[in-house]
C-alpha positions in Angstrom: 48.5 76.8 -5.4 49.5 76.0 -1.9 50.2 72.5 -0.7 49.1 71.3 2.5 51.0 69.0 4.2 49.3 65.7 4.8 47.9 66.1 8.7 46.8 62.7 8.6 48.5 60.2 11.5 51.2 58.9 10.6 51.3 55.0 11.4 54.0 52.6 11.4 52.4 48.5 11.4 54.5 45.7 12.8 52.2 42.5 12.4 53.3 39.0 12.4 50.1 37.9 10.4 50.5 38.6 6.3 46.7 38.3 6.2 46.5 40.7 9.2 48.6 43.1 7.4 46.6 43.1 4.5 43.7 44.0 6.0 45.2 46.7 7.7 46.7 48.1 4.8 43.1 48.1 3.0 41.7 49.7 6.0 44.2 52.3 6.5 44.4 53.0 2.0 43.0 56.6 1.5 41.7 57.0 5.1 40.7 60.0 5.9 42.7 60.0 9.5 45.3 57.7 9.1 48.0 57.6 6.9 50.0 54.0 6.8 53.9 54.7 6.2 55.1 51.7 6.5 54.6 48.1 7.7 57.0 44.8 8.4 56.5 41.6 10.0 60.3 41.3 11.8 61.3 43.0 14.9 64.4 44.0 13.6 63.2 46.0 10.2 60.8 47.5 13.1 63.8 49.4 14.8 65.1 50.1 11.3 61.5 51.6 10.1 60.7 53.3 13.3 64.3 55.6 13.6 64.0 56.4 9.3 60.1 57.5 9.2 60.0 58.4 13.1 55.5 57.2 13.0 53.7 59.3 15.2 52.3 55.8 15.7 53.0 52.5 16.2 50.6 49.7 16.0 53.0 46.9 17.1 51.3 42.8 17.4 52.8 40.8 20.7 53.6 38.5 19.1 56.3 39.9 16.7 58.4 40.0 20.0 57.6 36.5 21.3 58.3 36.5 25.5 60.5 39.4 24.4 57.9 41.9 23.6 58.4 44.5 27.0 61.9 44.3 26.5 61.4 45.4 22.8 58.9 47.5 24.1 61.0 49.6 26.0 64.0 49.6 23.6 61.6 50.8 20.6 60.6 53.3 23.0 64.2 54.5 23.8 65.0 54.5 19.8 62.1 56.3 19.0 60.7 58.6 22.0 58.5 60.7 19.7 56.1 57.8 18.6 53.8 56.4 20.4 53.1 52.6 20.7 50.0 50.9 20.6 49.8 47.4 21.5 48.0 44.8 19.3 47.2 41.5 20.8 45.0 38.6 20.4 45.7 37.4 23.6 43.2 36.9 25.8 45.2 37.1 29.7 45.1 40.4 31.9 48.6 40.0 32.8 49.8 40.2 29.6 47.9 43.2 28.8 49.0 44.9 32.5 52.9 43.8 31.8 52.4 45.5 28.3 50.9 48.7 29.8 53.5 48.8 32.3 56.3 48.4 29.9 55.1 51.7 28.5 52.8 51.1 25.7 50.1 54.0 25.4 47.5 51.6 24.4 46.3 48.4 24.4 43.7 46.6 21.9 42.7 43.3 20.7 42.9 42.2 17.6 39.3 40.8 17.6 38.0 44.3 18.3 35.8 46.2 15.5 38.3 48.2 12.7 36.4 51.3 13.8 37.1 50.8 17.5 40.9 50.2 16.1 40.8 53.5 14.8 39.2 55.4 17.7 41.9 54.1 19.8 44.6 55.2 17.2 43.1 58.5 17.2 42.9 59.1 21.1 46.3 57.8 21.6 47.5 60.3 19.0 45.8 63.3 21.5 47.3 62.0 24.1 44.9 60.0 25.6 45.4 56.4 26.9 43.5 53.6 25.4 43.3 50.4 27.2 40.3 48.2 28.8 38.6 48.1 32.1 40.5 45.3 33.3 43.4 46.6 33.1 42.6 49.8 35.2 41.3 47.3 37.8 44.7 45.3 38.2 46.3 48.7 37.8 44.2 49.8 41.3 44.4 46.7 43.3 48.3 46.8 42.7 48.4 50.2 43.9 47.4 49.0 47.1 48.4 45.8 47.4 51.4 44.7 44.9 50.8 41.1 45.0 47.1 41.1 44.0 47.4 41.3 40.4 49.2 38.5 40.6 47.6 35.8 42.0 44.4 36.9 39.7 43.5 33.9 37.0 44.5 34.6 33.6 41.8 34.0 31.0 42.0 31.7 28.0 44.8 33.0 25.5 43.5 32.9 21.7 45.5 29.7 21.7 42.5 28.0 23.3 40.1 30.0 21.2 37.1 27.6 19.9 36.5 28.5 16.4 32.8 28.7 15.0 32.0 25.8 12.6 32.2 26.8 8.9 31.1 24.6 6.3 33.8 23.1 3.6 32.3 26.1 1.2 32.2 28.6 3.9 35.7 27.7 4.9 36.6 28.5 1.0 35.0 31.6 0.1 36.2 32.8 3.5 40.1 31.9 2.4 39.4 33.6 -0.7 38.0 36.4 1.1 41.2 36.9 3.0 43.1 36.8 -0.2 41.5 40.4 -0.8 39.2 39.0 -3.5 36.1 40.9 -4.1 32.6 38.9 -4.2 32.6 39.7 -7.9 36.2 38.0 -8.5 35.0 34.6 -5.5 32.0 34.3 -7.9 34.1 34.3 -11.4 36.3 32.0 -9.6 34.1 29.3 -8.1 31.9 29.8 -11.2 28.7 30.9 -9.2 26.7 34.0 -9.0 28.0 36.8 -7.2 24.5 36.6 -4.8 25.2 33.1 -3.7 28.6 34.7 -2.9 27.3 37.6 -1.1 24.7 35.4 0.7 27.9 33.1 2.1 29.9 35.6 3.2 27.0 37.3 5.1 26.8 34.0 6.6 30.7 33.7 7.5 30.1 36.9 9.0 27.6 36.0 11.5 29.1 33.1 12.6 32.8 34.9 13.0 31.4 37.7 14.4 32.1 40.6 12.0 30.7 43.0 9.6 33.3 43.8 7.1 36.1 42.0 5.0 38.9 43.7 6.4 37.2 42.4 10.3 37.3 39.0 8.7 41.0 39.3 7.5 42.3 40.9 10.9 40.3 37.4 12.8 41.9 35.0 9.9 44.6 34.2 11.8 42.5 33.0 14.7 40.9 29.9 12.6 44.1 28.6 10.8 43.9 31.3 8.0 40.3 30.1 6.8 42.5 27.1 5.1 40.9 25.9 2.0 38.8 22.7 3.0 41.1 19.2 2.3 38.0 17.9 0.0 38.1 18.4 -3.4 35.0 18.9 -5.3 32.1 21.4 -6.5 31.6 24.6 -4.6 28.1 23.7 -2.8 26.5 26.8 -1.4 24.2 24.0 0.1 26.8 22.0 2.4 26.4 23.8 5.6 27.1 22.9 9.1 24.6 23.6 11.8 
């Protein structure tokens, strides 16, 4: 029997975020599309991992780079010519997002964006297509014309400012566990309650952070201080809710 060779993309992740990365790595597990090759959370194994494996991909987050990140944009591009770099970002500010393009990113998406809009972009980039928002091709016409105006345009809020949605102490616990990659079935055996009032809570964490899936929830954990565990100590009450 013949063996095909795996036509999946090849990805290479570089995220800061070990929650982040753990919900990319169940996301990306036996896709159909996308093939995860390797991942790291330091700029420097990112050079290293890019020249060995040579991704066709490379889903890098901002903020592995610090204030560095177009200047390690353009060197990773220089090491690695063949892959193509897709920049993850939770911030929030045009100009970031236009100095990132312009460093010569192919893409550009937010980390708060849908995991199947993540992988849409992955697969465009990958034909050749450039991914990045609306904003961004505004700023990119004004400056055509006019060099300063992207400039003087007023950055929005960075994630730094971000106001998180109020969780209850429960909520805030189930969703830590969440992000810990337990399943419903292992929160409930934990906390010592059905696996319903589990479901029921997490449905509610969902609405209130804005997602549908787990692996949405663990990209956006870094957002709201990792869904800490709540600082009071007592029994799990389904009940306690915050309007």
């Amino acid at each position: 029997m013949i063996e095909h060779p795996d036509s999946r993309i090849r990805i290479l992740v570089a995220e800061s975020f070990e929650l982040v990365r753990l919900g990319l790595r169940s996301l990306f597990e036996n896709h159909t599309n996308v093939n995860l090759i390797a991942e790291t959370n330091k700029i420097g194994d990112l050079f290293y991992l890019a020249e060995q494996h040579k991704p066709d991909i490379i889903l890098m987050d901002l903020h592995l780079s610090g204030n560095s990140y177009a200047e390690h944009i353009a060197l990773l591009m220089r090491t690695c010519p063949q892959s193509k770099i897709l920049a993850f970002s939770d911030y929030n500010n045009e100009q970031t997002h236009l100095k990132t393009f312009r460093s010569g990113v192919a893409g550009v998406i937010k980390k708060g964006h849908s995991t199947d809009l993540l992988i849409k972009a992955i697969i465009a980039i990958h034909k050749g297509h450039l991914w990045f928002d609306r904003n961004i091709t505004k700023l990119l016409w004004q400056a055509q014309f006019d060099p300063d105006s992207a400039v003087e345009i007023k950055p929005q809020t960075d994630a730094s400012t971000f106001q998180q949605p109020r969780l209850s102490d429960s909520e805030r616990h189930v969703a830590h566990l969440a992000c810990k990659g337990l399943s419903a079935k292992e929160i409930s055996a934990k906390l010592s309650v059905t696996d319903k009032t589990v479901r029921n809570q997490l449905s509610i964490i969902y609405r209130k952070i804005g997602v549908k899936k787990q692996i949405e929830l663990c990209l956006k954990a870094h957002l709201y201080n990792y869904f800490e565990e709540s600082h009071k100590v007592g029994i799990f009450n389904p009940e306690n809710n915050e309007s």
